[in-house]
C-alpha positions as CSV (number, residue, x, y, z in Angstrom):
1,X,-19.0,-1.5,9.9
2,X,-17.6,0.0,6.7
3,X,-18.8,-2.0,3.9
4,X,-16.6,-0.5,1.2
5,X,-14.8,-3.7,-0.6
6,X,-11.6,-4.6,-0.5
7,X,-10.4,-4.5,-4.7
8,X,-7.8,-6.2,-6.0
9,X,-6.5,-5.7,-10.1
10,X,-6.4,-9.2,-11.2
11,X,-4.5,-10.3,-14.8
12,X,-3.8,-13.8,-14.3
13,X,-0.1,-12.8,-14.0
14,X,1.4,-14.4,-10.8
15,X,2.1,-11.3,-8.8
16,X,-1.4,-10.4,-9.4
17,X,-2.6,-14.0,-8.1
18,X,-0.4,-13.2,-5.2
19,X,-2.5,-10.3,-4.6
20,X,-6.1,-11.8,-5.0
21,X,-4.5,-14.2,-1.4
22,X,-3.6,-10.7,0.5
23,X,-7.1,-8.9,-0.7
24,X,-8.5,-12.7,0.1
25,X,-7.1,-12.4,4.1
26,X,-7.6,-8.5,4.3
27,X,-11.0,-8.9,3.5
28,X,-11.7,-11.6,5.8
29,X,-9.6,-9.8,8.5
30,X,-12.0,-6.8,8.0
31,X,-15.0,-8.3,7.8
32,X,-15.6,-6.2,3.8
33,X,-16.7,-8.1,0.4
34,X,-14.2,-8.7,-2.4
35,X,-14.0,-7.0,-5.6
36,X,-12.3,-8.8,-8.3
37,X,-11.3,-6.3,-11.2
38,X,-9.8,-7.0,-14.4
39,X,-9.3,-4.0,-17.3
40,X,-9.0,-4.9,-20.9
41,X,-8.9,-2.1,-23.7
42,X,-10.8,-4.6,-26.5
43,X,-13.3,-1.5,-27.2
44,X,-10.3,1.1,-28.2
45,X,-8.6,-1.7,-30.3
46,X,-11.9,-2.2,-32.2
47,X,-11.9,1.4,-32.4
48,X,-8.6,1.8,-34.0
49,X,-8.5,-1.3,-35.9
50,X,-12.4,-2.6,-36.9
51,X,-10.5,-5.5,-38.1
52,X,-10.1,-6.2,-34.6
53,X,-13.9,-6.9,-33.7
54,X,-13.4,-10.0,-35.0
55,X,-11.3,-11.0,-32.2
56,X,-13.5,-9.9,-29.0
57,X,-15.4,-12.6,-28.4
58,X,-11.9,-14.7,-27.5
59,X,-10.6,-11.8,-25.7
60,X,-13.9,-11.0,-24.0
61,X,-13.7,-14.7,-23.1
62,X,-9.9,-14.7,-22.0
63,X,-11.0,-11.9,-20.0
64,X,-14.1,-13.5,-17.9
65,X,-11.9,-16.8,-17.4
66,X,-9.1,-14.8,-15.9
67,X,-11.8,-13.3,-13.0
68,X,-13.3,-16.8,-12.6
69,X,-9.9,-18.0,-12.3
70,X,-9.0,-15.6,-9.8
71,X,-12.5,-16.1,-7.9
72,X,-11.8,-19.5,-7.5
73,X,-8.8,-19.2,-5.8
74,X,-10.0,-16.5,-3.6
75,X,-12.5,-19.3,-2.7
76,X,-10.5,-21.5,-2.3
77,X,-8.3,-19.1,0.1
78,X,-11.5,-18.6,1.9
79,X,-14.9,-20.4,1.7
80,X,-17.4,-17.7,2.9
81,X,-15.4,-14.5,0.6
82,X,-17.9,-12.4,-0.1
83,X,-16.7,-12.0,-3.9
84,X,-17.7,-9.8,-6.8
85,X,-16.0,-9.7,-10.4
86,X,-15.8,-7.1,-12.9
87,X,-14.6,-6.9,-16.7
88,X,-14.4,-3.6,-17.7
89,X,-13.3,-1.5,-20.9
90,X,-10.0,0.4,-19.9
91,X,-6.2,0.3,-19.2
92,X,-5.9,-0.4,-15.3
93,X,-4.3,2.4,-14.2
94,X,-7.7,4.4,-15.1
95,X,-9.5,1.5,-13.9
96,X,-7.8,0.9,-10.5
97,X,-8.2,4.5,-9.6
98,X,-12.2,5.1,-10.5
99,X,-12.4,1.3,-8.4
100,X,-10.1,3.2,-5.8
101,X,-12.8,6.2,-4.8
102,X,-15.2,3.1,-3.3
103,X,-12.8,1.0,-2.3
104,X,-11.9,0.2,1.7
105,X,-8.4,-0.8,0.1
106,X,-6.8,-1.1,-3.0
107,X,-4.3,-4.5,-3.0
108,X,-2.0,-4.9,-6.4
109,X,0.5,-7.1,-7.1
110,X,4.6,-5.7,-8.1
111,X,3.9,-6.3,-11.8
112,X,1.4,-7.4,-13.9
113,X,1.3,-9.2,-17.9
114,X,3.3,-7.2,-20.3
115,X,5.7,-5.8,-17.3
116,X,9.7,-6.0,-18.4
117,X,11.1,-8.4,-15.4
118,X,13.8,-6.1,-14.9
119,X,11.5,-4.0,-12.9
120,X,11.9,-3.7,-9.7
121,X,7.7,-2.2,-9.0
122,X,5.5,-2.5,-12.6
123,X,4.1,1.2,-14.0
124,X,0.7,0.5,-12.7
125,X,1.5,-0.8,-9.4
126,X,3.7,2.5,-8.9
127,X,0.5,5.2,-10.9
128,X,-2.0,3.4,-8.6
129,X,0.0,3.6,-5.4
130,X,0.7,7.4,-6.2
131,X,-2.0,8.5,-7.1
132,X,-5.6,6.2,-5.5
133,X,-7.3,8.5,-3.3
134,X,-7.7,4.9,-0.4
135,X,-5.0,3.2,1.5
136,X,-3.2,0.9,-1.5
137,X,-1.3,-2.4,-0.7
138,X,1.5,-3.6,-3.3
139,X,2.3,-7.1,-2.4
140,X,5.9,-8.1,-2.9
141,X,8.6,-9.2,-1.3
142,X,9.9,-12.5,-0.6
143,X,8.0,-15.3,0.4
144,X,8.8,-14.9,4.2
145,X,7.7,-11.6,3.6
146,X,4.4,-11.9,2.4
147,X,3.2,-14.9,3.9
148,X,2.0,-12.9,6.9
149,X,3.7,-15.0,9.6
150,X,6.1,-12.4,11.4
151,X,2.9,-10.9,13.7
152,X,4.8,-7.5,13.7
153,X,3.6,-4.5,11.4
154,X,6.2,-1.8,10.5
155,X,4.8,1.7,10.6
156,X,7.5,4.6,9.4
157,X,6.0,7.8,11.1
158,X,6.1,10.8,8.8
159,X,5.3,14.5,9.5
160,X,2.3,15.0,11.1
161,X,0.5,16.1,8.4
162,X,0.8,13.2,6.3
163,X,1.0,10.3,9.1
164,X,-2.1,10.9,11.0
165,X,-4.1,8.9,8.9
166,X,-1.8,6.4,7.8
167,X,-1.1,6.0,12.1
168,X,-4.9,5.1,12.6
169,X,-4.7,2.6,9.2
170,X,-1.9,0.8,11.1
171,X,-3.0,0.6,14.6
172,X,-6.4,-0.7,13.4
173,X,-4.3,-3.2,11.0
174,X,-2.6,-4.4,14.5
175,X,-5.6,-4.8,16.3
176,X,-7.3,-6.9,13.7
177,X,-4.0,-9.0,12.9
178,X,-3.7,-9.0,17.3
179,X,0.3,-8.5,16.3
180,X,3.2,-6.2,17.2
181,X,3.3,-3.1,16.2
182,X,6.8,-1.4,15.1
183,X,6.2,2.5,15.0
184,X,9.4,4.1,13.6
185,X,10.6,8.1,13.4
186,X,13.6,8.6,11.6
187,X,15.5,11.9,12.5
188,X,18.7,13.9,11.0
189,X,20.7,16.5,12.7
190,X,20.9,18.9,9.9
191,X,24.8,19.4,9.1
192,X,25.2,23.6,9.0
193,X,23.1,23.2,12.7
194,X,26.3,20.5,13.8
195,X,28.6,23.7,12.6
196,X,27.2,26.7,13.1
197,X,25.5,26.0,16.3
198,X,27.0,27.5,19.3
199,X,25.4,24.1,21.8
200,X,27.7,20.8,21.3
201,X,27.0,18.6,18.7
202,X,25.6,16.1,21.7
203,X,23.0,18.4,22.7
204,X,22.0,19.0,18.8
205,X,21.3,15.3,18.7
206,X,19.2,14.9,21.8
207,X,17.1,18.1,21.0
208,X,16.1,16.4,17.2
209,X,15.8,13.3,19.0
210,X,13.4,14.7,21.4
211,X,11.3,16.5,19.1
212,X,10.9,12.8,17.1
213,X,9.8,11.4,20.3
214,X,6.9,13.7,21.1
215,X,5.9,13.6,17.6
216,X,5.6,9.6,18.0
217,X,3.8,10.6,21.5
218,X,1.3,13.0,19.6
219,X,0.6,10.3,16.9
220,X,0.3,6.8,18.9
221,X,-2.0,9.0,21.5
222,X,-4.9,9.9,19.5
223,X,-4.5,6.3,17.2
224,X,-4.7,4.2,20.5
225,X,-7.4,5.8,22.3
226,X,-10.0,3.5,20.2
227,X,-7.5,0.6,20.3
228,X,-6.1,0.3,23.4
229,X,-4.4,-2.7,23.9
230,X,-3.0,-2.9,20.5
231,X,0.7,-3.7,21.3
232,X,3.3,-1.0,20.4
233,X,6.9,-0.7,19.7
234,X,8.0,2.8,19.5
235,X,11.6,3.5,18.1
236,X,13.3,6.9,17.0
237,X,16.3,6.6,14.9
238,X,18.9,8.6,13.3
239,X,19.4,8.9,9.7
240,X,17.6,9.3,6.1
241,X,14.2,7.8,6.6
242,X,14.0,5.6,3.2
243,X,17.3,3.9,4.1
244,X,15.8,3.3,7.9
245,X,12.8,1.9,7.2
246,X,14.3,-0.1,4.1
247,X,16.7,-1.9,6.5
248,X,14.4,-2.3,9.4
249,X,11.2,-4.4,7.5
250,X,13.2,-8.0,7.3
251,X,11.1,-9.3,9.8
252,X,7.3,-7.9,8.7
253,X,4.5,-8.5,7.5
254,X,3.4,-5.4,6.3
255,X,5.5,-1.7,6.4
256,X,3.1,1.2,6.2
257,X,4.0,5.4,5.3
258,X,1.6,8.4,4.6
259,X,1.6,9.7,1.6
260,X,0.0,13.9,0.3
261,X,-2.5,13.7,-1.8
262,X,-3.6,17.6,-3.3
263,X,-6.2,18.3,-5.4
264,X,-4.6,20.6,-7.8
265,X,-1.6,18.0,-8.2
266,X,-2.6,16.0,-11.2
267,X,0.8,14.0,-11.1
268,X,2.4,11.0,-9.3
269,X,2.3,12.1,-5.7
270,X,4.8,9.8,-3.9
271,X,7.9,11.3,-1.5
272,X,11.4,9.6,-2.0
273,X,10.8,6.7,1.4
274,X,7.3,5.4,0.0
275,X,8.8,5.1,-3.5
276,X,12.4,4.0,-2.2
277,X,10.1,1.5,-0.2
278,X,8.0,0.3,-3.5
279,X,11.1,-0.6,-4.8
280,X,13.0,-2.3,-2.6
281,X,11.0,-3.7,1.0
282,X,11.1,-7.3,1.4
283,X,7.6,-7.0,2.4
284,X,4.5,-5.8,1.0
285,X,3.9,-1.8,1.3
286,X,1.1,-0.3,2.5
287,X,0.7,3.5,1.1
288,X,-1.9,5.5,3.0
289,X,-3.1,9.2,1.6
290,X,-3.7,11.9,3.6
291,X,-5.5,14.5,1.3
292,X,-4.7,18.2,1.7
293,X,-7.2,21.3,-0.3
294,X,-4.3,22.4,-2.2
């Protein structure tokens, strides 16, 4: 059993209470300890303004009751959590992301404290989900949404190179949820091929179709073959895939994509669905990494 914890950023702000009760059930789901982390940036400010360092023993204290605050009502969520804390000295991004290389799974909430409520996903929600070298959850939605209740996982299959891992992250979430699970290729019949193309346009169509199929084939066989009677729904459909899978999750508990990571990309590495999906699913978004050498 892999003992890595679940972590969850915690700032007392509501979404990120809402994410303490998904890291609570994911954790219990997976059998893995907790890891509560909140990141506060009192040593900079001291450094920048010594004035300051007469002000961190009420922010070091804000700080510890916000964890104890959010332990307790992981406790609460679940009796026997297995739950650590952590106050440590740095923005969250930075923090989330060093927490993120020994993490199982990274859970955030949409926003956090200081985030403008115009936003549809907070900054460190989206750097963490771009950029945290584990599968990351970002819990939003509506309430029917997250509550869990649907028993049916979305999964939007990507090219094979970045949905292999992200196939075996949601068949395994299936099996331990014992729910549905929605695996969905989204093709496009490139518009010079509809013209220039001496076969009919029909033909065109079932050829991409066909080739989304056996991808979905090649994917669910090598993800089942150590869960076998996880229950699968396999659908190919046509059109852009951020505006499929955005339409499809209404009924969900969970909708999961692959996502590149490469080494010698220091930046936000997120394709258009997963951040089209950050932004606007009505359920919480699993982003799983697949990490390429260059």
């Amino acid at each position: 059993m892999n003992e890595l914890p679940v972590v969850v950023g915690v700032d007392g702000s509501e979404p990120s209470l809402l994410a303490v009760d998904r890291a609570v059930d994911e954790a219990a789901r997976h059998r893995l300890p907790l890891r509560l982390v909140h990141a506060f940036l009192w040593e900079r400010y001291e450094d920048a303004h010594p004035s300051a360092a007469l002000l961190r023993p009420s922010a070091r204290m804000m700080a510890s009751h916000t964890v104890a605050a959010a332990a307790q009502r992981a406790h609460r969520r679940n009796l026997r959590a297995d739950v650590t804390t952590a106050v440590l000295p740095d923005d969250a991004v930075h923090t989330l992301l060093r927490e993120a290389v020994h993490a199982s799974l990274l859970v955030t909430g949409s926003r956090g404290r200081g985030e403008l409520k115009g936003l549809l996903l907070g900054s460190v929600g989206l750097a963490v989900a771009a950029r945290a070298p584990c599968p990351v959850v970002v819990v939003r939605g509506d309430t029917a949404g997250r509550a869990g209740t649907h028993e049916r996982i979305l999964l939007g299959a990507g090219n094979p190179g970045s949905s292999g891992e992200a196939m075996r992250f949601a068949v395994r979430e299936a099996g331990a949820r014992d729910c549905v699970l929605d695996v969905v290729r989204a093709w496009r019949c490139p518009a010079y091929e509809a013209v220039d193309h001496p076969a009919p346009a029909g033909k065109l169509s079932c050829h991409h179709e066909d080739e989304a199929s056996a991808l979905l084939d090649d994917l669910l066989t090598g993800a089942l073959a150590t869960h076998p009677g996880v229950r699968v729904r396999r659908a190919t459909v046509e059109g852009p895939a951020p505006k499929v899978l955005v339409l499809r999750p209404a009924a969900a508990d969970l909708v999961i994509v692959g996502a590149h990571r490469r080494r010698s990309h220091v930046g936000l590495q997120l394709g258009r669905t997963s951040h089209t999906l950050l932004h606007h699913a009505t359920c919480p978004v699993a982003i799983v990494p697949c990490r390429h050498e260059v």
